[in-house]
N, C-alpha and C positions, 0 to 999 in steps of 0.2 A: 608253367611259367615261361618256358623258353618262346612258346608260341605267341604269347602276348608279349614278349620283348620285341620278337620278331615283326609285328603287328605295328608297334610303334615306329619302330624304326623306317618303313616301309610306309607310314603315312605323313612320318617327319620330311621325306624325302619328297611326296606327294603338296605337303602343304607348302614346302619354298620352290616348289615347281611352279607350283598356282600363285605365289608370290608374285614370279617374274613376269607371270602372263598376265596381270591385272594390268589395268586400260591406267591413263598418264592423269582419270581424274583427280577434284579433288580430294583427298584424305574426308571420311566421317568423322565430324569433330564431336566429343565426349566430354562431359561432365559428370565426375562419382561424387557423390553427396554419400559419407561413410561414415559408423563411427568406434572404425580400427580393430572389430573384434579380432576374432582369430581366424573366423573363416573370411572376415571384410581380405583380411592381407591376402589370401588365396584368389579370392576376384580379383584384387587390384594387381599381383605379379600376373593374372592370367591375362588381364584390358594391356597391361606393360610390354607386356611380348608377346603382341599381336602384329603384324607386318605396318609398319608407318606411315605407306602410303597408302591404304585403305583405310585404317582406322587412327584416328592422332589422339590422346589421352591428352586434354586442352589445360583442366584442373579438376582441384579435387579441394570437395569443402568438409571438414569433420563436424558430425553430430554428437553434442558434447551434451547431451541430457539423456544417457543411456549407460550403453557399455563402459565408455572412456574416459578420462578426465582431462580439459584441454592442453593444458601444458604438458603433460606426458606424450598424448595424441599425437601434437604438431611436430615433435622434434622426432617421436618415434616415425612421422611421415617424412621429415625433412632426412632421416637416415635413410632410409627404404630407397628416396627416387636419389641419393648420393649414390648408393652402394649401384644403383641403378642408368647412372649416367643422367639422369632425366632431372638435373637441375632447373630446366625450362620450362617445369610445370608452374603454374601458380598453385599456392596453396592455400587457404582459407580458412577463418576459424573466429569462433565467438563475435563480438565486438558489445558495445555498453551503450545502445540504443534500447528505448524501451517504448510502452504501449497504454496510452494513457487510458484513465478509465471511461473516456467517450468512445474510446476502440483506435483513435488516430493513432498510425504507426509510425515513430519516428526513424531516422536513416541506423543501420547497421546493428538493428536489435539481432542479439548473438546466437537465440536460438537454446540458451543455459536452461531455461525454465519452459513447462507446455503452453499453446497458446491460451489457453484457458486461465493460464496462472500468473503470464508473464504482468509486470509491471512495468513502471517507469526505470527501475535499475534491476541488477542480477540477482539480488537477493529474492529467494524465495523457499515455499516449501518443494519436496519432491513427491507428488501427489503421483505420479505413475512409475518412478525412476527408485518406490520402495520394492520394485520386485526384481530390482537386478541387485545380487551379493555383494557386498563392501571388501569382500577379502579373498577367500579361497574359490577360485573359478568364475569370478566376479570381478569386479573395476581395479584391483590389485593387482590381480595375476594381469587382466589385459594391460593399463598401465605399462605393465614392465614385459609385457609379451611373456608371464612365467617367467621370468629374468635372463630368457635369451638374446633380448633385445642390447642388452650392452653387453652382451660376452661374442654377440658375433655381425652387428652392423658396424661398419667404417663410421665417420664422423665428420662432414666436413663442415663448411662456414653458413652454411644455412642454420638459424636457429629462428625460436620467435625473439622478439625484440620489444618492449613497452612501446607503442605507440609508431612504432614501422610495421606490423604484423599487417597483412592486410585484412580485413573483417571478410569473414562468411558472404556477407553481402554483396563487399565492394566483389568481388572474384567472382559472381554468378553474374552480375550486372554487366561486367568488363568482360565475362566469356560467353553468355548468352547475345548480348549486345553485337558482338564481333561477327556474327552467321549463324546457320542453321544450327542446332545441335542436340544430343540427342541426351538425356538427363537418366544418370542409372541411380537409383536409392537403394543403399545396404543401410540404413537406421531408421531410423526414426525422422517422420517429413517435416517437422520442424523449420528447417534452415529452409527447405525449397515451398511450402506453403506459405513463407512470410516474404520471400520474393516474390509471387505469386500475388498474395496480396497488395504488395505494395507498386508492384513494376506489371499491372495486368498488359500494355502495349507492349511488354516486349513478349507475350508468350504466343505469337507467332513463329517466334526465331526457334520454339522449343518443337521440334519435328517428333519425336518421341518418349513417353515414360516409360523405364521399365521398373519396377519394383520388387524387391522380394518382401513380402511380409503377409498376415492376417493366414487365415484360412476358412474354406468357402462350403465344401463338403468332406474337408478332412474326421480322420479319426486317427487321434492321437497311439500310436503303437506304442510309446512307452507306457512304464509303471502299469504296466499287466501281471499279471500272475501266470507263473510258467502252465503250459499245459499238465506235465506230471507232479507239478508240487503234492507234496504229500503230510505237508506243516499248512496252516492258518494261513491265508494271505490275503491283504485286504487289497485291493487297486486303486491307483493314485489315479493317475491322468487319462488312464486305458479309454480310449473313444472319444476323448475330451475334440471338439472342435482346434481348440486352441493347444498351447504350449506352454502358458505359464505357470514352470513347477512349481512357484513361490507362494502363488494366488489361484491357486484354480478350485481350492474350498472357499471362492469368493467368486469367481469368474472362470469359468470352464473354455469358454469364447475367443480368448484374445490370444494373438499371437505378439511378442515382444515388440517387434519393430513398429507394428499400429499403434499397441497399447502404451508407448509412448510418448504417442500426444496426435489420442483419438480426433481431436478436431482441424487439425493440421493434416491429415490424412484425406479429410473429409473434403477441405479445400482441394486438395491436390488430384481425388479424383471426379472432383465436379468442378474442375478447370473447365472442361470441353478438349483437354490433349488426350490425342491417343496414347494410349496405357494397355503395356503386357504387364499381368501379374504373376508371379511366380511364387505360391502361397504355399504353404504346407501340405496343402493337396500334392503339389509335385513332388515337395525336397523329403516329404517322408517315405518315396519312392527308391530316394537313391543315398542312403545311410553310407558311411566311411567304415563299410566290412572289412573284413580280413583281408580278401585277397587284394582289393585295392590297396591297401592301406602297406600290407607288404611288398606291394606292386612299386607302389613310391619309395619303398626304403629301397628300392635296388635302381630307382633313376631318381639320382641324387648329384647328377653330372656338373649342376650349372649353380653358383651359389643362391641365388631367388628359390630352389628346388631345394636347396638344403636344408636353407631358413623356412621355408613352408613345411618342412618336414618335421625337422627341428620342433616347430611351434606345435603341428598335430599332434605329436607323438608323446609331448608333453600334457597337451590336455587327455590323452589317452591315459599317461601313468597317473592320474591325478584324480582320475572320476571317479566319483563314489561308491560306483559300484563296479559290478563286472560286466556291465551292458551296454559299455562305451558302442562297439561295433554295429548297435540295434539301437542306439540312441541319438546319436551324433550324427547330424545329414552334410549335405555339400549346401549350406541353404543359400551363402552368399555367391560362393564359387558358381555351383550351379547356375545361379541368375546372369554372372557373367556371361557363360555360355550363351546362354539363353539370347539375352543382348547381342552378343557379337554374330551371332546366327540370324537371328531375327534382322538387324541391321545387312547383315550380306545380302539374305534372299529378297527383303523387300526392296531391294537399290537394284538387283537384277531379276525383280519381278517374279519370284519363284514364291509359291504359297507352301506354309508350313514353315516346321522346324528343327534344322537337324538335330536339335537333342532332347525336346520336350514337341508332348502332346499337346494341343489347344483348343480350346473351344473359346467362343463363345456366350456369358454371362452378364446377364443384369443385375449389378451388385448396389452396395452404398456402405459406407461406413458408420457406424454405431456409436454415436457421441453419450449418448445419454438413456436412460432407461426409464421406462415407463411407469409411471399416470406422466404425461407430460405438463407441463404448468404448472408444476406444484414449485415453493421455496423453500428448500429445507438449510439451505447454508451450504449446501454442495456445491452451486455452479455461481462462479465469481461472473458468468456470462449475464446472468438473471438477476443474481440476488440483490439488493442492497439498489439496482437501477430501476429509473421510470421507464427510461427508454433502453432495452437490452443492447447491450456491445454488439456491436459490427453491425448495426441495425438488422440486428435477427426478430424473425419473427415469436413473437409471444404464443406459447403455448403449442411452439414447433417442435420439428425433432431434435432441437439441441437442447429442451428447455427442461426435461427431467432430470432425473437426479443424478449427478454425477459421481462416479465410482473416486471416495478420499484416500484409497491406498490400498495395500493388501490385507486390510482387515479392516471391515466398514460393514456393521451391522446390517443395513439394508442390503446387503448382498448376501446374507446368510439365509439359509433354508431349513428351518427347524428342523431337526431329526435326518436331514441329509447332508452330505459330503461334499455336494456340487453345489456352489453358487447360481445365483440367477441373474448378475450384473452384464451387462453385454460391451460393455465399452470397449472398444478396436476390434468387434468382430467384423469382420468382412462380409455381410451377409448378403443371400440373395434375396432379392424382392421383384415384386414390379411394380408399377403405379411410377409418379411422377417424381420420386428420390430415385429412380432407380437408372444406374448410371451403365452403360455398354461397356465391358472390359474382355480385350483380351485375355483367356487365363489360363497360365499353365497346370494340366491336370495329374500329369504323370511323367516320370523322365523316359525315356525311350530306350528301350533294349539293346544292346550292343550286335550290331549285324552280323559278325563275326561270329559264330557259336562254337568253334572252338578257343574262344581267348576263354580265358578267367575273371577277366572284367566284364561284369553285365550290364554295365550303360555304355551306353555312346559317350556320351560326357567324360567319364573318366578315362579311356583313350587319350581324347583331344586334350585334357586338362594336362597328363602325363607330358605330351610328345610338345606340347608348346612350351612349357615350361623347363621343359630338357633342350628345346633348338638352341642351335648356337647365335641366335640372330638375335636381337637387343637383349642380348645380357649382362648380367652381373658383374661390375669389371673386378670387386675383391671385397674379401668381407673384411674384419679389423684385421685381421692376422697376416693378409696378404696385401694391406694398405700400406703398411710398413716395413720393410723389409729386415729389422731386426726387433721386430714387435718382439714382447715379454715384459710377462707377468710378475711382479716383484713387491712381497712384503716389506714394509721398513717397520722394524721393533727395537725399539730403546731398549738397553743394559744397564737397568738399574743396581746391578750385582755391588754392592757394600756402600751401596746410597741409602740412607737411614730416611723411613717414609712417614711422608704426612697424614693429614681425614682420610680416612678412606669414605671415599665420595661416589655418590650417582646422581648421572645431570637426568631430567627428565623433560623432554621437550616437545614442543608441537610444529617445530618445523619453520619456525617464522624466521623471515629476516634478523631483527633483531635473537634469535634464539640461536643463529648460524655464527652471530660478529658473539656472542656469550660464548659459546661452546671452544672457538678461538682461545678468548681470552683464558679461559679453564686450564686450557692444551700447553699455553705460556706460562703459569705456574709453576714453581717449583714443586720437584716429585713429594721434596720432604716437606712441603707444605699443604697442597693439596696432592691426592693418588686418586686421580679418576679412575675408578675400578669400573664402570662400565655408564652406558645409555640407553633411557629407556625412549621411543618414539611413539606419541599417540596418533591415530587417525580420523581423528574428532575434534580437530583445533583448525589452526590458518591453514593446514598441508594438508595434501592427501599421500596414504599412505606408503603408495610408491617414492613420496620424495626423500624417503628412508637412503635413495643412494648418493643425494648428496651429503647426510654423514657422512659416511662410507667414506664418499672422495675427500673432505675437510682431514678425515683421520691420517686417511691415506698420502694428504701434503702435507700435515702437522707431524709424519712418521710411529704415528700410532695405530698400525695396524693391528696394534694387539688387545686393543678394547672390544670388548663385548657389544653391540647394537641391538637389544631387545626392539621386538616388536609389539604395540600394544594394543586393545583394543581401536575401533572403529567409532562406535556409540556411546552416547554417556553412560553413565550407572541406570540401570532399571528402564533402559527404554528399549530392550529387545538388540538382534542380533542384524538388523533392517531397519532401514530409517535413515532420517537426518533433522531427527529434534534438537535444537538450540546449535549445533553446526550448520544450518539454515541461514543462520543472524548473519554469517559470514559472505562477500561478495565472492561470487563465481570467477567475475571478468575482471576487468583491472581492478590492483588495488587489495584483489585478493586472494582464492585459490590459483588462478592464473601464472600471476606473478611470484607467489608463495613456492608453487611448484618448479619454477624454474630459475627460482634466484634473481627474477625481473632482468631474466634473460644472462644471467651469469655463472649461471651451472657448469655449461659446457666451456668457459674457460680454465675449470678448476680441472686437476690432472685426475685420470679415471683410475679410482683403484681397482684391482684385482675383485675384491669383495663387492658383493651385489645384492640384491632381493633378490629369491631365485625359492622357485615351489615346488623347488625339491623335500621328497619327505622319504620318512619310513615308518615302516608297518609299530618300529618302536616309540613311532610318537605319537600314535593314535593313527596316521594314514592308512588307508585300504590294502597297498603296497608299497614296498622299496620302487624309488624312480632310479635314474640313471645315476646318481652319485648322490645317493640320501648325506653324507656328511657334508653337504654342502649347504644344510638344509638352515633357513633363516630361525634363528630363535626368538623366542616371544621374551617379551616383558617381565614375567613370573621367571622365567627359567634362568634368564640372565641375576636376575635377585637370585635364585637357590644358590647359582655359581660363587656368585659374590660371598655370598652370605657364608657360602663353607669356606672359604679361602681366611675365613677371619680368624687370626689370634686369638683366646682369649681376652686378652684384656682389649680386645678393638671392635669399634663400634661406626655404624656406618653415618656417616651426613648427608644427606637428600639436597640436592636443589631442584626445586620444579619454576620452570617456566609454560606452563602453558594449563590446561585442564587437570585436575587432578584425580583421573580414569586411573590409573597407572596406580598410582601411591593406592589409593581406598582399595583396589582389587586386590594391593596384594595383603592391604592390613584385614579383609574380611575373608581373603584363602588363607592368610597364616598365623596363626593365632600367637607364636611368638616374636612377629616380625617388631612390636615395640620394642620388643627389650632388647633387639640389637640394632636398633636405629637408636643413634646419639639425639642428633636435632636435624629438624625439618627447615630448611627455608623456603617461603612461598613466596613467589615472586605473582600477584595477582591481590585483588579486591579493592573496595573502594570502601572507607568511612565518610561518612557525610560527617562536615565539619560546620562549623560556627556561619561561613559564608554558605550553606547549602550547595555545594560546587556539584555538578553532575558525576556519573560514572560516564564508561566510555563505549558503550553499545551503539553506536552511534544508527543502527540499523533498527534496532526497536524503540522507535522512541517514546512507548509507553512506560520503558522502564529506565528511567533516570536515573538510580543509583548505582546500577550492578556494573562491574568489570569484565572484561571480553573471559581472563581465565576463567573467572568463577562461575560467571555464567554457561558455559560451555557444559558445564558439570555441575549443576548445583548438591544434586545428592551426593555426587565425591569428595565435593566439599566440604558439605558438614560432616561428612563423616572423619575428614583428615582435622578441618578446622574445630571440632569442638572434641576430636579422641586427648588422651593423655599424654602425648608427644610433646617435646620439648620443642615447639614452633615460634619462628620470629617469621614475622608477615610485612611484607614488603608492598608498599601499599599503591593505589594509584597516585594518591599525591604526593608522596617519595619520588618515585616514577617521574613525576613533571617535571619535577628539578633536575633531572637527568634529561631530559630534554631540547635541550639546545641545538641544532644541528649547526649552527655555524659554528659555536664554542667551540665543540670538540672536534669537526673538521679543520680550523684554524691549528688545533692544539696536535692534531693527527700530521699536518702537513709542514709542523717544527721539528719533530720529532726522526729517529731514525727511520730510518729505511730498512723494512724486510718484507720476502713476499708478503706475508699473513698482513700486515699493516697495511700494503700497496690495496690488497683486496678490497680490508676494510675501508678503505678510504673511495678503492672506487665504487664499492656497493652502498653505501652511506652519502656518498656525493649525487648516485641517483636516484636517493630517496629522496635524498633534499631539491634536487633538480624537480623532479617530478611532484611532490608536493606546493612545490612552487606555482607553477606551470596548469598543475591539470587539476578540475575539485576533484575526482575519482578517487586521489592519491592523500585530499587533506589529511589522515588519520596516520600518517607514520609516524611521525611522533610517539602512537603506543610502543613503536619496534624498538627505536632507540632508545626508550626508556626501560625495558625489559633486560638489558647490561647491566640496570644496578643490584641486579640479584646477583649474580657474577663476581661483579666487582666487591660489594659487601661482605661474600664466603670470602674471598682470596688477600680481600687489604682491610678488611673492618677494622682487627685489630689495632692497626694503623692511622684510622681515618678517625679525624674529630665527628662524632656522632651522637647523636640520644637515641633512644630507646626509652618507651613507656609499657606497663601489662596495660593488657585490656583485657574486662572480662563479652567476650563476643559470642554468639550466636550468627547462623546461616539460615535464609530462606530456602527451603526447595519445597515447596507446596505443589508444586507442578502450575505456576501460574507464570505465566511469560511476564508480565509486567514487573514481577515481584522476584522472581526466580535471582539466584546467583546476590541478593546484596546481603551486607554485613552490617550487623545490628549489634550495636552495645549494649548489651544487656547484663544491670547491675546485680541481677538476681543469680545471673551463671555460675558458676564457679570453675567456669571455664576460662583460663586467664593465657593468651598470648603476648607475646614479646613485638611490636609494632616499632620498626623504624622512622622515626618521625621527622628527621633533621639529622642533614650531613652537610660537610663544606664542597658546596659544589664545583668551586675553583681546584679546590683538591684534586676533588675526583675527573674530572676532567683531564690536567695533569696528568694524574697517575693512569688511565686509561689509554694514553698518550704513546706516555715512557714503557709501559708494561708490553705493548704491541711492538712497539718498537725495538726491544731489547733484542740485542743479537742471541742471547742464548735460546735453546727451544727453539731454535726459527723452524721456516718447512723444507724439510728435507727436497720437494721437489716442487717447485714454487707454481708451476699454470701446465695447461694443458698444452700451450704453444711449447714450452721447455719439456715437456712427454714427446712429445711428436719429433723432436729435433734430436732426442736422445736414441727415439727409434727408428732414424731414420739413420745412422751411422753405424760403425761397428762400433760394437760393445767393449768398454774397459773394465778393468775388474768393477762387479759391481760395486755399488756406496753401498756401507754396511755400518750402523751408528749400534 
């Protein structure tokens, strides 16, 4: 080891010598189209601190129909280049452009959806985007970087913002546009085939593609069976072409970054730009072994080196098996190499690579599978047109059948294991599809044969990411110079207590101004004993840490924050049935996810997502502090549930799907009898005027409710069990509705933080509902407070209530799915809010927010910053 310290050291010194001697040109200007995995963040620290007069990192756009979710994506990128000094990048992402079905592309389509799928708005299915995981080692843990990402990035003023963000588009247009530049892809081509398409005059300005993805004559090395096994073992992927461990009993072929939107690739390399591919054929050459990987825990000098460390070592304790070090390659990292090599020698005419093999290959990308011509319902390019989209040819090679997810019959192979779908393979051919690519075959041995690192690559990845030259100025802890972490927990000691309550929610604006008001409560009237979070609603499930922080300013750090499923009941552990209905881009998960931009003013607690586990919760092993580990939804219920007195029984609020409640009445078969009464905040009866429900996304189905819908089988199962349920309905709902009512009524009232919030997050709903159609449906948000309001003041409030006896559709029919049916024959009888004094409630939503007592302990994140930025008084302790 001492030897390859030595080695680095000695080429550290070597590469700012070669720094100073570089000629006064200009800088190679760079475009990363990413989307944020964990090895995207080791490219981008490695393109970051590369010397600035040679290479200049211009912007960066995220590919948000993959690994990431955007709102998580963009703020965890706007940390990254704070922590990084590199506020000067532009950044990029989504935008609510869409693609009609004559093929015309309209300005700043976001890239949410494959081109194959995209329509006129964000809404759609996830036809490729089923093979990447919803939770563990999948779009969660990235999301939250494994929850490293708020325990050690700084924070500065960079956020996204509703309608200042700049689109995907506008940022490739304004940075291609500007000079030469050379385009790197770590996701899915998405974002850069619909510039491509749309802006073909400017791909002159594009001097080089480099890409990592597909692969050409690889042979997948994992899920092999050891050489000495001496037990049964069957082989998963072993020799598979491809890498998708989700899908490869359907597609053997594809590697992730293609098969996320095979036709967009396809564009990209039958542009006519020159393109290095750097496909699995290389990066299964150069796996994150032991001695590397221990290599990096001891140059750990620079914070970008920390954080890359930090982030690997986490998906190392987390992987499913014990094969992390034979499994896990450098796929993105490497490609940076690659790029930044490739861009040196061909600027000073040197052929080859310092750190990858190449050849030359006639490839093309694999849209569709053979008999060609046919219509089967698979490809939106063909089917249901006279004239096929993008005026493709009939009976071409886009015109077969397209691969509908990771389980699609026509890709199965009776009595075999391997699929026969080809969609995203990279394949070689000749004839007149077949397109010339550079391509990398293998990483390159380390010259030195006394180190312990045997590529090249990971030298150079080491020794740059350790220079002391554009680095990392401090992570959160050294941003403020009296940073610390502090619990605030209320002393209810000989306060006589209220319901013992659990809110369940899906993360929505209005479910954040509800959670509020709960928190304002008196303890001896309501006792929020904990919350449950689904991931199958408006949120995605990383937005679990704005909880966290609402608790965190409301000084209830001491509630529980279950986590809950992803998917509705019965539709599998992948997917996004009936979460589909919901918009990507504004309006919806977007905004959902970041508070429509007001996250980051809320003060950060302590408490996080974080995937941390141990071996005693089912994980493979203990990580670095398993007690830190997030709890699920189930588990927060047992807690609860033992904590009860005899004679106490628990009250439910759910605002959002109801995943959560049926999973746990179908895992515990006593949970009725200690559940008091349910309120459901969701459904729609049709009434006397036939009024709609509020799917506003499907509009075959007129009746149903966004809750209900979400879940329809969770539904009937909560909606027609024996639970003491009053249902809180859509047309309740409307009359809670007002945005000016209760802003007026909000801006009489006192003054405290929790109120200020409110009012400014409710003011830009209404602003923006005003202003933009994207935004017409807030109105659901604000009206999803009267479940809230109802638990905590009904007793108070002039109201009716009527039984009904009701029934739930959940046939599995989208049109029909999620509505509520009266039906006289039931003997199923709910409690239905029918009428309240809306003047009232208003009022008292007012006065309630308003009350000085229960305010928030620590009111915004500006008041965080200013506390830690001075010396410490005795801490506040309530």
């Amino acid at each position: 080891m001492a030897a390859a310290v030595v080695v680095i050291m000695v080429l550290a010194a070597a590469v700012a010598a070669g720094g100073a001697a570089t000629d006064q040109a200009a800088p190679q200007r760079i475009l990363l189209d990413t989307d944020m995995d964990t090895d995207d963040l080791l490219a981008l620290m490695y393109i970051l601190k590369q010397n600035r007069s040679e290479f200049e990192l211009k912007a960066v756009t995220i590919n948000v129909n993959a690994w990431s979710d955007a709102g998580h994506a963009v703020n965890h990128l706007y940390d990254i280049l704070y922590m990084m000094g590199r506020d000067d990048i532009l950044v990029g992402i989504g935008g609510d452009g869409g693609i009609s079905d004559a093929g015309t592309i309209y300005p700043n389509v976001g890239g949410y959806l494959p081109l194959i799928d995209q329509g006129i708005t964000t809404v759609g299915d996830c036809r490729y985007r089923k093979a990447v995981p919803l939770e563990g080692g999948g779009r969660l843990d990235i999301d939250t970087n494994w929850g490293i990402r708020r325990s050690f990035l700084p924070q500065g003023n960079r956020r996204y913002i509703p309608f200042q963000q700049p689109t995907t588009q506008q940022v490739m247009i304004d940075t291609i546009s500007a000079g030469p530049t050379t385009v790197i892809l770590t996701g899915s081509h998405t974002n850069f085939a619909i510039f491509l398409m749309t802006y073909p005059h400017l791909k002159g300005n594009v001097k080089h593609i480099y890409t990592m993805g597909g692969g050409v004559r690889s042979k997948n090395p994992t899920g092999c069976c050891p050489k000495d096994v001496t037990t049964a073992c069957t082989p998963q992927q072993c020799g598979d072409i491809g890498n998708l461990f989700s899908s490869y009993s359907t597609n053997p072929y594809a590697e992730f970054n293609i098969f996320g939107d095979p036709f967009a690739a396809y564009q990209v390399f039958h542009s006519g730009i020159p393109i290095t591919l750097v496909p699995l054929d290389a990066t299964n050459t150069i796996p994150v072994n032991e001695e590397f990987f221990y290599a990096f825990q001891q140059h750990q000098s620079t914070f970008e080196a920390e954080y890359c460390f930090k982030s690997l070592k986490m998906a190392r304790d987390t992987w499913s098996d014990d094969q992390f070090h034979a499994s896990y390659f450098m796929w993105d990292s490497f490609t940076s190499g690659v790029a930044i090599s490739g861009m040196r020698n061909d600027k000073d005419c040197l052929h080859g690579n310092d750190f990858a093999e190449l050849e030359y290959m006639n490839i093309t990308v694999i849209t569709s599978n053979e008999p060609y011509g046919i219509y089967d319902g698979s490809n939106p390019l063909f089917d249901g047109h006279a004239v096929p989209k993008f005026g493709l040819k009939k009976g071409g090679v886009h015109s077969g059948h397209v691969q509908t997810g990771i389980v699609d019959s026509f890709c199965i192979i009776e009595g075999s294991r391997k699929g026969r779908c080809e969609d995203g393979y990279t394949k070689e051919i000749s004839g007149l599809e077949a397109v010339r690519v550079r391509v990398a075959t293998k990483a390159k041995s380390n010259v030195d044969k006394n180190s312990r690192l045997d590529r090249e690559f990971f030298k150079s990845f080491l020794e740059v990411l350790t220079l002391r030259d554009n680095t990392g100025r401090f992570d959160i802890t050294a941003q403020f110079p009296f940073y610390r972490e502090v619990l605030y927990k209320p002393n209810f000691v000989n306060k006589s207590r209220g319901k013992v309550t659990i809110f369940d929610m899906d993360m929505s604006a209005g479910d954040f101004v509800s959670l509020i008001y709960l928190l304002k409560a008196p303890v001896e009237e309501i006792d929020l004993k904990g919350i449950f979070v689904s991931g199958n609603g408006w949120a995605n499930a990383a937005t679990i840490d704005i909880v966290y922080d609402i608790l965190h300013m409301m000084g209830r750090d001491d509630i529980p924050v279950g986590r809950g499923t992803s998917t509705a009941l019965g539709t599998g552990i992948l997917g996004c049935k009936y979460v589909s209905a919901i918009p990507q881009g504004s309006g919806g998960l977007l905004d959902s996810d970041t508070l429509y931009g007001l996250a980051r003013s809320l003060p950060r607690s302590p408490r996080r997502y974080t995937a941390e586990n141990s071996v005693e919760h089912g994980a493979p092993r203990n990580t670095g502090n398993p007690e830190l580990r997030q709890p699920l939804a189930f588990e927060v219920w047992q807690s609860v549930k033992k904590q009860l007195d005899p004679s106490e029984k628990i009250t439910i609020l759910t605002n959002g799907p109801l995943t959560n409640l049926a999973n746990i009445v179908l895992s515990d078969r006593n949970a009725s009898s200690v559940i008091k009464s349910v309120y459901v905040v969701g459904g729609h009866i049709r009434d006397e005027n036939d009024s709609n429900g509020n799917v506003f996304t499907v509009p075959s189905n007129r009746y149903a409710e966004f809750n209900l819908f979400l879940d329809p089988l969770a539904a009937k199962v909560v909606l027609e069990s024996t639970m003491d349920i009053t249902l809180i309905p859509l047309s309740s709902q409307r009359k809670a509705s007002s945005f000016q009512t209760l802003l007026e009524s909000l801006e009489y009232a006192e003054n405290t933080p929790e109120s200020s919030f409110v009012l400014h997050l409710l003011s830009l709903l209404h602003d923006l509902q005003q202003k933009h159609r994207l935004y017409h449906h807030m109105g659901i948000f604000l009206g999803e407070l009267l479940g809230a309001v109802y638990l905590v003041e009904g007793s108070n409030m002039e109201h009716s209530l009527l039984l009904k006896p009701i029934s739930i559709i959940a046939d599995n029919t989208t049109s029909t799915d999620g509505q509520v049916v009266v039906n006289e024959q039931s003997a199923n009888l709910v409690k239905v809010l029918e009428d309240f004094d809306s003047d009232e409630y208003y009022s008292r939503v007012a006065n309630h927010l308003g009350n000085m007592e229960r305010s928030a302990v620590i009111g915004s994140f500006t008041e965080q910053r200013a506390s830690w930025s001075r010396q410490p008084d005795n801490l506040r302790v309530r």
